[in-house]
mmCIF file of the N, C-alpha and C atoms, coordinates in Angstrom:
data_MODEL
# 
_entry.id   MODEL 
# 
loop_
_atom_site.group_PDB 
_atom_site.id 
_atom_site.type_symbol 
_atom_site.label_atom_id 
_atom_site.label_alt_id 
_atom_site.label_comp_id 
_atom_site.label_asym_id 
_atom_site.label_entity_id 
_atom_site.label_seq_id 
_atom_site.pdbx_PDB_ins_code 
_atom_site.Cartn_x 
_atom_site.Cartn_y 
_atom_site.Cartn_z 
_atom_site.occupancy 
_atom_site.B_iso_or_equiv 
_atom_site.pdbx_formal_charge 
_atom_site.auth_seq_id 
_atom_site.auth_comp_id 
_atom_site.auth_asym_id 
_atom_site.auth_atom_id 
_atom_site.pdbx_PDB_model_num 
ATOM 1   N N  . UNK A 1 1  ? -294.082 -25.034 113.946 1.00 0.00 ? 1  UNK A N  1 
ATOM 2   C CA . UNK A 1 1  ? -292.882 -25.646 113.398 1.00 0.00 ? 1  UNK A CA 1 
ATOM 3   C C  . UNK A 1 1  ? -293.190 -27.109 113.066 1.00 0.00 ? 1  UNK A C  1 
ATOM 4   N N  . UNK A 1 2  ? -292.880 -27.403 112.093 1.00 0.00 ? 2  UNK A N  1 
ATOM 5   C CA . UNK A 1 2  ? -292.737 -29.223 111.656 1.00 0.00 ? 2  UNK A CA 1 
ATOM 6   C C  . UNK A 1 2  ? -291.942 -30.030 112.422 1.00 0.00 ? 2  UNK A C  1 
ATOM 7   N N  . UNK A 1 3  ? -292.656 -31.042 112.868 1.00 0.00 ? 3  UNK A N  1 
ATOM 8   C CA . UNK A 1 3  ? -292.141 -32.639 113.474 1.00 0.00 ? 3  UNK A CA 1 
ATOM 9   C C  . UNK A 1 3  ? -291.218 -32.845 113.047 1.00 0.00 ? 3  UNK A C  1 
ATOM 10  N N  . UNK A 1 4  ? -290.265 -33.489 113.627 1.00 0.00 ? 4  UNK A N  1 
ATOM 11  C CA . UNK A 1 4  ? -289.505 -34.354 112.975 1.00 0.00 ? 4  UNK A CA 1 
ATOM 12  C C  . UNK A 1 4  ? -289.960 -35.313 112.269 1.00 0.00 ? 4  UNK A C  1 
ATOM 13  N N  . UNK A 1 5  ? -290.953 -36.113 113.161 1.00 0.00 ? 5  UNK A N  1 
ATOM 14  C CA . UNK A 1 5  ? -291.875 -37.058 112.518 1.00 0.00 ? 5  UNK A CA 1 
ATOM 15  C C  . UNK A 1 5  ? -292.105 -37.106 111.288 1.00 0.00 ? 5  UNK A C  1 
ATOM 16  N N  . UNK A 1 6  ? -292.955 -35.926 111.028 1.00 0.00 ? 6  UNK A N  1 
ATOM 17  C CA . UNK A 1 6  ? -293.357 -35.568 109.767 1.00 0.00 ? 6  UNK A CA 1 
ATOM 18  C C  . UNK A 1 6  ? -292.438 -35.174 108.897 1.00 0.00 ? 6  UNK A C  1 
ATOM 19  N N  . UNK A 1 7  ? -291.232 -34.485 109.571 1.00 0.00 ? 7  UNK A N  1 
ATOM 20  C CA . UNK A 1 7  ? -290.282 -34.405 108.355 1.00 0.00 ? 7  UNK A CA 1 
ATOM 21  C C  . UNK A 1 7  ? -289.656 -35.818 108.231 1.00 0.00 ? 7  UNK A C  1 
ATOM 22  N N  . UNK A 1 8  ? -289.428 -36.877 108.768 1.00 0.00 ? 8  UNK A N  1 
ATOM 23  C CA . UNK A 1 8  ? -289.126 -38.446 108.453 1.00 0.00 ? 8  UNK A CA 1 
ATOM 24  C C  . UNK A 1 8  ? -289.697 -38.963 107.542 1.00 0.00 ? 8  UNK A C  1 
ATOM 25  N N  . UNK A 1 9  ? -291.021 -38.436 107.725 1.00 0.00 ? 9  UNK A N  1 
ATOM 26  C CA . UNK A 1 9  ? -292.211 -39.386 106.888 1.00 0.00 ? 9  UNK A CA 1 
ATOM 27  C C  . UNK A 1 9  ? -292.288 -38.838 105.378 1.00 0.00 ? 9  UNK A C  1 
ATOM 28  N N  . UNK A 1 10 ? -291.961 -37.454 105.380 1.00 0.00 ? 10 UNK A N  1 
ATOM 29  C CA . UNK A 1 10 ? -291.349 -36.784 103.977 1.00 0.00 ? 10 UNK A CA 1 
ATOM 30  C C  . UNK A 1 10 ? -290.940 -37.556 103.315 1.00 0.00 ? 10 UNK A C  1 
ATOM 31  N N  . UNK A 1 11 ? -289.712 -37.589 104.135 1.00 0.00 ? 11 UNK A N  1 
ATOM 32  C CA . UNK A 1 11 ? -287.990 -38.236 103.762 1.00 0.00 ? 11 UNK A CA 1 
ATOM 33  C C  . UNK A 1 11 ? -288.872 -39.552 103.102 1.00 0.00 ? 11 UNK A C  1 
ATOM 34  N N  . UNK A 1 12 ? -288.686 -40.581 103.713 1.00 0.00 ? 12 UNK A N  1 
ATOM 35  C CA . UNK A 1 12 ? -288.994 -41.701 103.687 1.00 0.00 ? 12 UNK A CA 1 
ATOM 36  C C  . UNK A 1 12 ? -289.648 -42.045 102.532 1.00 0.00 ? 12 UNK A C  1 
ATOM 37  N N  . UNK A 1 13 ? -290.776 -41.443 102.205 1.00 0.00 ? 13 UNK A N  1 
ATOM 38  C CA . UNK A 1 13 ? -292.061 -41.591 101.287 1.00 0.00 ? 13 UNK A CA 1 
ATOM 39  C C  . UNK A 1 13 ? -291.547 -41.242 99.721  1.00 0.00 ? 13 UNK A C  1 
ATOM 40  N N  . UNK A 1 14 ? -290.789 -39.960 100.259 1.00 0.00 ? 14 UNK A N  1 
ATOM 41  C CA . UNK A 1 14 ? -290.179 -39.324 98.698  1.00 0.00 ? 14 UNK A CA 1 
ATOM 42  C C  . UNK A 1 14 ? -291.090 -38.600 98.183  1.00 0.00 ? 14 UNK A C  1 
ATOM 43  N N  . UNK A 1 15 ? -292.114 -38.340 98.818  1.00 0.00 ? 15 UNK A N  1 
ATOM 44  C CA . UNK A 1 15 ? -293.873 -37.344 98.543  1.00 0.00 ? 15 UNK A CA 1 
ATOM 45  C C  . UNK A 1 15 ? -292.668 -36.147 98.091  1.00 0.00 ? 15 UNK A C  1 
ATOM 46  N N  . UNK A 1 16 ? -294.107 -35.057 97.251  1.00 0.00 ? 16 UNK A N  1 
ATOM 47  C CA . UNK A 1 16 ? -293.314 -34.027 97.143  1.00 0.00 ? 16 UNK A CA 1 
ATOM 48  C C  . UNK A 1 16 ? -294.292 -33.365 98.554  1.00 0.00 ? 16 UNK A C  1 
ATOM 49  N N  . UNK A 1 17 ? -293.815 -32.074 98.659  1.00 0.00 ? 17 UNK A N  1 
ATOM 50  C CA . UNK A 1 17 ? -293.981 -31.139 99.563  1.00 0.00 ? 17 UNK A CA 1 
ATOM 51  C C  . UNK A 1 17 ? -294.206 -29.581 99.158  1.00 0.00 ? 17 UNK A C  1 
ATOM 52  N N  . UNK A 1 18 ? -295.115 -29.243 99.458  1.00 0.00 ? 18 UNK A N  1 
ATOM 53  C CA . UNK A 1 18 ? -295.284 -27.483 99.295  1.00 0.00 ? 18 UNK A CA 1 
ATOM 54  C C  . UNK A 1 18 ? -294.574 -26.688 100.892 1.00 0.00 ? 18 UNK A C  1 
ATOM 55  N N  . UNK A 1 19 ? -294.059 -25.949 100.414 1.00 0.00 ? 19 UNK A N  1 
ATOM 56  C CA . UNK A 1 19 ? -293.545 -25.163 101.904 1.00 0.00 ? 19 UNK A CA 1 
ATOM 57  C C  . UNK A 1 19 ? -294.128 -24.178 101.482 1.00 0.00 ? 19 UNK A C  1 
ATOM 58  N N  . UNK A 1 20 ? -295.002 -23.458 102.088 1.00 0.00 ? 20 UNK A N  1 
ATOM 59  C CA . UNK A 1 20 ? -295.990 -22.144 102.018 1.00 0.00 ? 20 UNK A CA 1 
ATOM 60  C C  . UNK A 1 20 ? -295.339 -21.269 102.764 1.00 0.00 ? 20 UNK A C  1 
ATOM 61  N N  . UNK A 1 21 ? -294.883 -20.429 102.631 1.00 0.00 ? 21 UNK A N  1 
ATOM 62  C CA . UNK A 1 21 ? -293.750 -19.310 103.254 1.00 0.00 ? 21 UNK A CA 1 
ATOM 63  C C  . UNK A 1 21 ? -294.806 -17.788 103.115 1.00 0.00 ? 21 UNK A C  1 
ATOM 64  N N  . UNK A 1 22 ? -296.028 -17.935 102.452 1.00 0.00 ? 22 UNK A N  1 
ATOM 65  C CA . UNK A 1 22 ? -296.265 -16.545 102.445 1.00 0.00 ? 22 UNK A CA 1 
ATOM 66  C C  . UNK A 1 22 ? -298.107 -16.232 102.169 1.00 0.00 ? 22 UNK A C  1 
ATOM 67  N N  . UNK A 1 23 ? -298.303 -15.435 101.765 1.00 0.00 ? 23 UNK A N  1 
ATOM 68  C CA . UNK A 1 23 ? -299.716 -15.552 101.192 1.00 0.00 ? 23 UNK A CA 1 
ATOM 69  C C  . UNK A 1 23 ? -300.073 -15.723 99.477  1.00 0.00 ? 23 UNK A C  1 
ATOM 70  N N  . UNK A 1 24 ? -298.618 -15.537 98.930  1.00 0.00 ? 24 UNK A N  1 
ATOM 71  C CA . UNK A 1 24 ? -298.549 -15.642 98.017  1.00 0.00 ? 24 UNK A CA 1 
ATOM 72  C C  . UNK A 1 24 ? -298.048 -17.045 97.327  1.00 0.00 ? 24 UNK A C  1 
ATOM 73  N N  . UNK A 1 25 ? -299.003 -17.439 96.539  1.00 0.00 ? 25 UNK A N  1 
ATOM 74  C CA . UNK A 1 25 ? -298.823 -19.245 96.124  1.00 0.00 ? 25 UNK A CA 1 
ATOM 75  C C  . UNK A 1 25 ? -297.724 -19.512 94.945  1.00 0.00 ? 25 UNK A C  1 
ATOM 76  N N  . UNK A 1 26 ? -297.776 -17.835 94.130  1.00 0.00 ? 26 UNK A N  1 
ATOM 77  C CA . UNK A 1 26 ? -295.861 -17.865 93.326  1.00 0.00 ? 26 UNK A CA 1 
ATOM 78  C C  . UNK A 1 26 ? -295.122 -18.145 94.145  1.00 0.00 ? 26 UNK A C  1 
ATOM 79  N N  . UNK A 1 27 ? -294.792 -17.682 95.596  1.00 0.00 ? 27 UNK A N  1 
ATOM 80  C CA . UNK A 1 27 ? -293.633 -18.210 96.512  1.00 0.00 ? 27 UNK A CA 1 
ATOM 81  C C  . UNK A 1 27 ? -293.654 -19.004 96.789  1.00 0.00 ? 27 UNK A C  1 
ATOM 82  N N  . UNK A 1 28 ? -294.380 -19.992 96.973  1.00 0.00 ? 28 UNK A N  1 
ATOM 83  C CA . UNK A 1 28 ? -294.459 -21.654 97.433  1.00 0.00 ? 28 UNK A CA 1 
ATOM 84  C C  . UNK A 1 28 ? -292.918 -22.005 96.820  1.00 0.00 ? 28 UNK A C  1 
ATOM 85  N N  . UNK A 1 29 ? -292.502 -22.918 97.448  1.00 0.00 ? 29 UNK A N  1 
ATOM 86  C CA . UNK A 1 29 ? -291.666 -23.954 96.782  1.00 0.00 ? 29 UNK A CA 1 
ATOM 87  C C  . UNK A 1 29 ? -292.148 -25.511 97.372  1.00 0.00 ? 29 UNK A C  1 
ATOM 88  N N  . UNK A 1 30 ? -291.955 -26.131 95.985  1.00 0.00 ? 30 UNK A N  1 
ATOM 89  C CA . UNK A 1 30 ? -292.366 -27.335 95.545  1.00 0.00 ? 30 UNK A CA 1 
ATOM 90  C C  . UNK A 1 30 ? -291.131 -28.130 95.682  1.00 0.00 ? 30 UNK A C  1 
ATOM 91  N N  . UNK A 1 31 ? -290.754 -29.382 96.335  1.00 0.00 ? 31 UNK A N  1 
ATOM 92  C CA . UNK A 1 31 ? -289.699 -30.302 96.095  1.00 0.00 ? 31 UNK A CA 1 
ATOM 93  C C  . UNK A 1 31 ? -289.755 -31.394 97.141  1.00 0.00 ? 31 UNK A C  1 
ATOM 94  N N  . UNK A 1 32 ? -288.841 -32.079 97.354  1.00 0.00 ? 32 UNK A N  1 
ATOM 95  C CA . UNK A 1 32 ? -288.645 -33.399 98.512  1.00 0.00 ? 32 UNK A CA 1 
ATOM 96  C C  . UNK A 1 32 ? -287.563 -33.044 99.375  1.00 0.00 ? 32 UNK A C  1 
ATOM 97  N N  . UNK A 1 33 ? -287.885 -33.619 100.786 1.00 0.00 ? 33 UNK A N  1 
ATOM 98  C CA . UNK A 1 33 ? -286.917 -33.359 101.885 1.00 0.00 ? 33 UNK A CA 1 
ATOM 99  C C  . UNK A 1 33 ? -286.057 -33.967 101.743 1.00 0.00 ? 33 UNK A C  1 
ATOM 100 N N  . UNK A 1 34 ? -284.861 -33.328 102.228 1.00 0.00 ? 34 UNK A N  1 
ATOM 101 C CA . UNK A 1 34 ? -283.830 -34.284 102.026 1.00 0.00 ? 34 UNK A CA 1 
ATOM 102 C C  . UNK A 1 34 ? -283.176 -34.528 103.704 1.00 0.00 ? 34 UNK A C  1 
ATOM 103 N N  . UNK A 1 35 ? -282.957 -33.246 103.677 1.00 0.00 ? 35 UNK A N  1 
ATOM 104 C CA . UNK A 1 35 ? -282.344 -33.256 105.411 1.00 0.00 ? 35 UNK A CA 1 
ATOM 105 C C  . UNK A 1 35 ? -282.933 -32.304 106.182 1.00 0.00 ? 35 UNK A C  1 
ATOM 106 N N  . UNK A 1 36 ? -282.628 -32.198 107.174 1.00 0.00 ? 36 UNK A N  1 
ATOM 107 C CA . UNK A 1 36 ? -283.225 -30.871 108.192 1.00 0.00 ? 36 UNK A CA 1 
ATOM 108 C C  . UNK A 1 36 ? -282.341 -31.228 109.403 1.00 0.00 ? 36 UNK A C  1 
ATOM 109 N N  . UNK A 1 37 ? -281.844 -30.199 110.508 1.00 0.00 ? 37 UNK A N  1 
ATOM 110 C CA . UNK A 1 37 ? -281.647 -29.853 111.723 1.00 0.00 ? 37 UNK A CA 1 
ATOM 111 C C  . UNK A 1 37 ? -282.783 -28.866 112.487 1.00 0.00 ? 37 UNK A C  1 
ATOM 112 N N  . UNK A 1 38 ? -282.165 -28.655 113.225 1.00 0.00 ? 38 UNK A N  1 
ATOM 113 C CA . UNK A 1 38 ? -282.617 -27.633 114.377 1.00 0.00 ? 38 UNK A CA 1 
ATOM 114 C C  . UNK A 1 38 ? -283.818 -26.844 114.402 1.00 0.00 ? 38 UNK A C  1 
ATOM 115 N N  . UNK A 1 39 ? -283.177 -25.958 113.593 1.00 0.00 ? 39 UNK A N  1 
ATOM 116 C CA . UNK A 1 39 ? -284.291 -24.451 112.795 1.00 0.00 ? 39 UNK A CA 1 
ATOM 117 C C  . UNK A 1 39 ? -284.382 -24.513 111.276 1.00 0.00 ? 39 UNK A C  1 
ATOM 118 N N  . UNK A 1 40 ? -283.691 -25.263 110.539 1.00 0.00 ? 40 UNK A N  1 
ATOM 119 C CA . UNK A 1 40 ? -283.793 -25.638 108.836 1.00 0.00 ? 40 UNK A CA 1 
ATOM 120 C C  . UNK A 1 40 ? -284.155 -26.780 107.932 1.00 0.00 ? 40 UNK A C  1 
ATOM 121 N N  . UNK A 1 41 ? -284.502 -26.909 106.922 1.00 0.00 ? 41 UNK A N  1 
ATOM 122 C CA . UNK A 1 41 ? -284.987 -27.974 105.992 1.00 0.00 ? 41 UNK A CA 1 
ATOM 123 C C  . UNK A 1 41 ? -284.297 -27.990 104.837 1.00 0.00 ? 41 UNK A C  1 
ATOM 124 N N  . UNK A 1 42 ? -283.778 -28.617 104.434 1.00 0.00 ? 42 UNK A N  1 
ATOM 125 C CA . UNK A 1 42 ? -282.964 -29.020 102.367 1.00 0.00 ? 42 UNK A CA 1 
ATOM 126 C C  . UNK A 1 42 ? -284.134 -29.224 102.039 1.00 0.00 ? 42 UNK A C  1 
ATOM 127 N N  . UNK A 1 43 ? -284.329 -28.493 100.937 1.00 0.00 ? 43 UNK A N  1 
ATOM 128 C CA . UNK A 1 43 ? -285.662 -29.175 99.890  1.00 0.00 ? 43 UNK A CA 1 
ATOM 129 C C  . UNK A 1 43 ? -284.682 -29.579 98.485  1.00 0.00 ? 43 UNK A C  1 
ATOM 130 N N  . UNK A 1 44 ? -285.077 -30.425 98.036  1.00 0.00 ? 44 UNK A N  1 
ATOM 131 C CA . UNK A 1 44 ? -284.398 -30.570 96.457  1.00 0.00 ? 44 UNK A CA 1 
ATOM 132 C C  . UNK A 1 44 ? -285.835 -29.800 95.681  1.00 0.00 ? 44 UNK A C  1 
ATOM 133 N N  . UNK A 1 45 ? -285.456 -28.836 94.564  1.00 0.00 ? 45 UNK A N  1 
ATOM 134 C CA . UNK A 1 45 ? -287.246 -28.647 94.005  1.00 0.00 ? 45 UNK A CA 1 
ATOM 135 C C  . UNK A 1 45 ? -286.571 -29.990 92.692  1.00 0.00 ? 45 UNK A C  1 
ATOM 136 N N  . UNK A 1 46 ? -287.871 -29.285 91.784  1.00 0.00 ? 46 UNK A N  1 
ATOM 137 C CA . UNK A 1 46 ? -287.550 -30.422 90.587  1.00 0.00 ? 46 UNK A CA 1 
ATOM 138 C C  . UNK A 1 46 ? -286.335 -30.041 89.683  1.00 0.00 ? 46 UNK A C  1 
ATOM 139 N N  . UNK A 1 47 ? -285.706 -28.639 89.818  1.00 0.00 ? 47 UNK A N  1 
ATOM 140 C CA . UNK A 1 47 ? -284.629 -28.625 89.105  1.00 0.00 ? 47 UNK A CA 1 
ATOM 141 C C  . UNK A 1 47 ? -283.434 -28.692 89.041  1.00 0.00 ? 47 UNK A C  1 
ATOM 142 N N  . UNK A 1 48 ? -283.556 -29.739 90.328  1.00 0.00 ? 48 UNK A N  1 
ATOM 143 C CA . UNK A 1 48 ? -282.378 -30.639 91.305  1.00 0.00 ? 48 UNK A CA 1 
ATOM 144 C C  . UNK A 1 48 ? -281.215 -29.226 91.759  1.00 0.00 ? 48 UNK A C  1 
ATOM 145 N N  . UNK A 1 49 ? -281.591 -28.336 92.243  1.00 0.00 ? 49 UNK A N  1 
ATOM 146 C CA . UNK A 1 49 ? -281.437 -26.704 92.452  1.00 0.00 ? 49 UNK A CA 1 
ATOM 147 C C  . UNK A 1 49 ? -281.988 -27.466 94.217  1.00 0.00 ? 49 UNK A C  1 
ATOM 148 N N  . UNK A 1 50 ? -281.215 -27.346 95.161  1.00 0.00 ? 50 UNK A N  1 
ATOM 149 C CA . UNK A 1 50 ? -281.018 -27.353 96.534  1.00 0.00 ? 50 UNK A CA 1 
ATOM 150 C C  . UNK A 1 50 ? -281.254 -26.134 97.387  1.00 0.00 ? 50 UNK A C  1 
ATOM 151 N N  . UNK A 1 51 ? -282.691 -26.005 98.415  1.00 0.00 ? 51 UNK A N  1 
ATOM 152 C CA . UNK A 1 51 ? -283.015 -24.768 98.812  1.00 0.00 ? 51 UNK A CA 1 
ATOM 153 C C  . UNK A 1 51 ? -282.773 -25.184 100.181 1.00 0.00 ? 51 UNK A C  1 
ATOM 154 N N  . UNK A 1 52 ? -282.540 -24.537 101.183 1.00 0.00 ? 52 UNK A N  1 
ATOM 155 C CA . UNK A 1 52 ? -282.238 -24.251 102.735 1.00 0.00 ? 52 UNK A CA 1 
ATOM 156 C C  . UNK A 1 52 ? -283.345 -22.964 103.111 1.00 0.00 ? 52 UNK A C  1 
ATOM 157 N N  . UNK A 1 53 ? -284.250 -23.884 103.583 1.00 0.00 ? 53 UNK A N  1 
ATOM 158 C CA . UNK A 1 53 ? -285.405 -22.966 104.461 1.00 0.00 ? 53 UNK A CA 1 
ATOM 159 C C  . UNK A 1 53 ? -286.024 -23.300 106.205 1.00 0.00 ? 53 UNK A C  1 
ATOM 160 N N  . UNK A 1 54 ? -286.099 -22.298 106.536 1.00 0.00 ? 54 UNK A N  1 
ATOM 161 C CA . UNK A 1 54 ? -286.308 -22.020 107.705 1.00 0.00 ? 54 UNK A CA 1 
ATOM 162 C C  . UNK A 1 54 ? -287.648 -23.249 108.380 1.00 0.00 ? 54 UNK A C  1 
ATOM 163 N N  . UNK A 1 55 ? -287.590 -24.067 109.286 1.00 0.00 ? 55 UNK A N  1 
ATOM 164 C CA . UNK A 1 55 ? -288.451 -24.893 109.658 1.00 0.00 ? 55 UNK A CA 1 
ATOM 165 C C  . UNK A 1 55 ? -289.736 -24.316 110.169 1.00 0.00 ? 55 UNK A C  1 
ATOM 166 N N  . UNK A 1 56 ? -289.737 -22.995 110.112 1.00 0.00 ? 56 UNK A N  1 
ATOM 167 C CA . UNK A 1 56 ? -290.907 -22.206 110.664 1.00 0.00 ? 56 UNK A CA 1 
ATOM 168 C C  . UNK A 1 56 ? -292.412 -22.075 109.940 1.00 0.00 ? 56 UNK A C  1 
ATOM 169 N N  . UNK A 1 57 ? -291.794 -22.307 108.380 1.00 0.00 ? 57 UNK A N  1 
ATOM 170 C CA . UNK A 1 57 ? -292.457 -22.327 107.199 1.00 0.00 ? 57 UNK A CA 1 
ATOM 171 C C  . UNK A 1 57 ? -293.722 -23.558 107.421 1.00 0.00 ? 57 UNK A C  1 
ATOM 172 N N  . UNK A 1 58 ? -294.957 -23.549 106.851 1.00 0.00 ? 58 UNK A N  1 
ATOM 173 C CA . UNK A 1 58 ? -295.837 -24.664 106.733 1.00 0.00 ? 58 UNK A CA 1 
ATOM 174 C C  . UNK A 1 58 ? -295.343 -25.467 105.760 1.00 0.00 ? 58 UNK A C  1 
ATOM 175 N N  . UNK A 1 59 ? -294.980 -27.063 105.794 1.00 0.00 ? 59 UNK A N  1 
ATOM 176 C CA . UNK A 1 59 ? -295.080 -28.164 105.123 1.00 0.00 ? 59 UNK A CA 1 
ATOM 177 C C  . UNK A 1 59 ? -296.013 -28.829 104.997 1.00 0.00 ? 59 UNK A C  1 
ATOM 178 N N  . UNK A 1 60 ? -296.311 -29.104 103.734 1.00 0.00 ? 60 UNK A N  1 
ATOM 179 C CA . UNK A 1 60 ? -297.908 -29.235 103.360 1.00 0.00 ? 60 UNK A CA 1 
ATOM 180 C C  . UNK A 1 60 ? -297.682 -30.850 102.284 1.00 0.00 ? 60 UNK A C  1 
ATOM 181 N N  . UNK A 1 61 ? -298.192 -31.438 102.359 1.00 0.00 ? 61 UNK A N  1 
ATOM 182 C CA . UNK A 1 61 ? -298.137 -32.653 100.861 1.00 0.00 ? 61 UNK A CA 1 
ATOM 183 C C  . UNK A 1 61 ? -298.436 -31.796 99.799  1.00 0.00 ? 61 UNK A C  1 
ATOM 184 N N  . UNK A 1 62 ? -297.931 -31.442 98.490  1.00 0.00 ? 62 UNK A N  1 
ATOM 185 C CA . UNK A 1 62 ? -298.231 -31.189 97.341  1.00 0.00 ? 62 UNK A CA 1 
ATOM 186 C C  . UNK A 1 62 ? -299.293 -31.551 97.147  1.00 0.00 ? 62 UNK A C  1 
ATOM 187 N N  . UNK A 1 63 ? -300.109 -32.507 97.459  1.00 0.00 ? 63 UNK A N  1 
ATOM 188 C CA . UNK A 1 63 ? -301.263 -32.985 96.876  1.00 0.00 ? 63 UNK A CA 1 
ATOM 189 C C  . UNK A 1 63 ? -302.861 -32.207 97.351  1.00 0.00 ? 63 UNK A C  1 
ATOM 190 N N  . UNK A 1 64 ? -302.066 -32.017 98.500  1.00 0.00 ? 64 UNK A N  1 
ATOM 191 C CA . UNK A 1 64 ? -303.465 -31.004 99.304  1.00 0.00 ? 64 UNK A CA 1 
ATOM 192 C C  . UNK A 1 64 ? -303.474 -30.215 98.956  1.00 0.00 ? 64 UNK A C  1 
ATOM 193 N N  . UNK A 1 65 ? -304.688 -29.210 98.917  1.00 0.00 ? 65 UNK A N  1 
ATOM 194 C CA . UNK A 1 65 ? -305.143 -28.248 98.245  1.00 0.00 ? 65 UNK A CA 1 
ATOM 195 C C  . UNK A 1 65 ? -304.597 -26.961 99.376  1.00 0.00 ? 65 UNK A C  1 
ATOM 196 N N  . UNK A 1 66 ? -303.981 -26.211 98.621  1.00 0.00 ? 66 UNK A N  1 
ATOM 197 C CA . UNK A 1 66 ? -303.286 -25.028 99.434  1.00 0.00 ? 66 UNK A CA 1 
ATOM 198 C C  . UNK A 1 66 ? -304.338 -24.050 100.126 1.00 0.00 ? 66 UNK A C  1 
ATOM 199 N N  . UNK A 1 67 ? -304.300 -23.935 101.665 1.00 0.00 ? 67 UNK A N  1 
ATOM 200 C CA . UNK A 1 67 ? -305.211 -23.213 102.119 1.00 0.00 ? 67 UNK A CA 1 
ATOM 201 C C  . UNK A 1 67 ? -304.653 -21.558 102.718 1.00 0.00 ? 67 UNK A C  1 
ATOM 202 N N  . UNK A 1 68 ? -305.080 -20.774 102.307 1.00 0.00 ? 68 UNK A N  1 
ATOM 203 C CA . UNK A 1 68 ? -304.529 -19.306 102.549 1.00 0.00 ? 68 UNK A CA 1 
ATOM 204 C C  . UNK A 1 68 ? -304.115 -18.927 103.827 1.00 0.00 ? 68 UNK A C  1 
ATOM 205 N N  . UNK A 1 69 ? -303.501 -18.568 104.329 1.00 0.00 ? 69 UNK A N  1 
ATOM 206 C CA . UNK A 1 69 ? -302.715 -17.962 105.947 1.00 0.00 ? 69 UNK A CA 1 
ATOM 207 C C  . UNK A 1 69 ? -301.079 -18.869 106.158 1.00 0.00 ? 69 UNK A C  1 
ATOM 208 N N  . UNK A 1 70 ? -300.582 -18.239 106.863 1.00 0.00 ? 70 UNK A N  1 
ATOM 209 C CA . UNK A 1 70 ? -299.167 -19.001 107.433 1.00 0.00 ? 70 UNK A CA 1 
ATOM 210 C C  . UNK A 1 70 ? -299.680 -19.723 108.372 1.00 0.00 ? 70 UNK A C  1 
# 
């Protein structure tokens, strides 16, 4: 599960973010944190379209090169 930390440092930075949810890199979603609680994360993607996903998911910097497994 993701830090808070790290989800702050999201926030803060305005980086985008890959959430890797699968083995498949079409499912990725791409966007910036906005909020999170408990067990969930707001992503904004780029088509200002607001997603609610599970904190269980890997958060990755967009910039790193996507590595295969959950």
């Amino acid at each position: 599960m993701v830090s808070e930390e790290q989800l702050d440092a999201f926030r803060i930075s305005g980086e985008t973010v890959r959430v890797v949810r699968d083995e498949i890199e079409a499912n990725d979603v791409l966007g910036i944190v906005v909020a999170w609680d408990e067990s969930s994360v707001v992503i904004r993607k780029p088509s200002r379209r607001v997603v609610k996903l599970s904190r269980s998911y890997r958060y990755i910097p967009a910039s790193e090169e996507r590595h295969s497994g959950v």
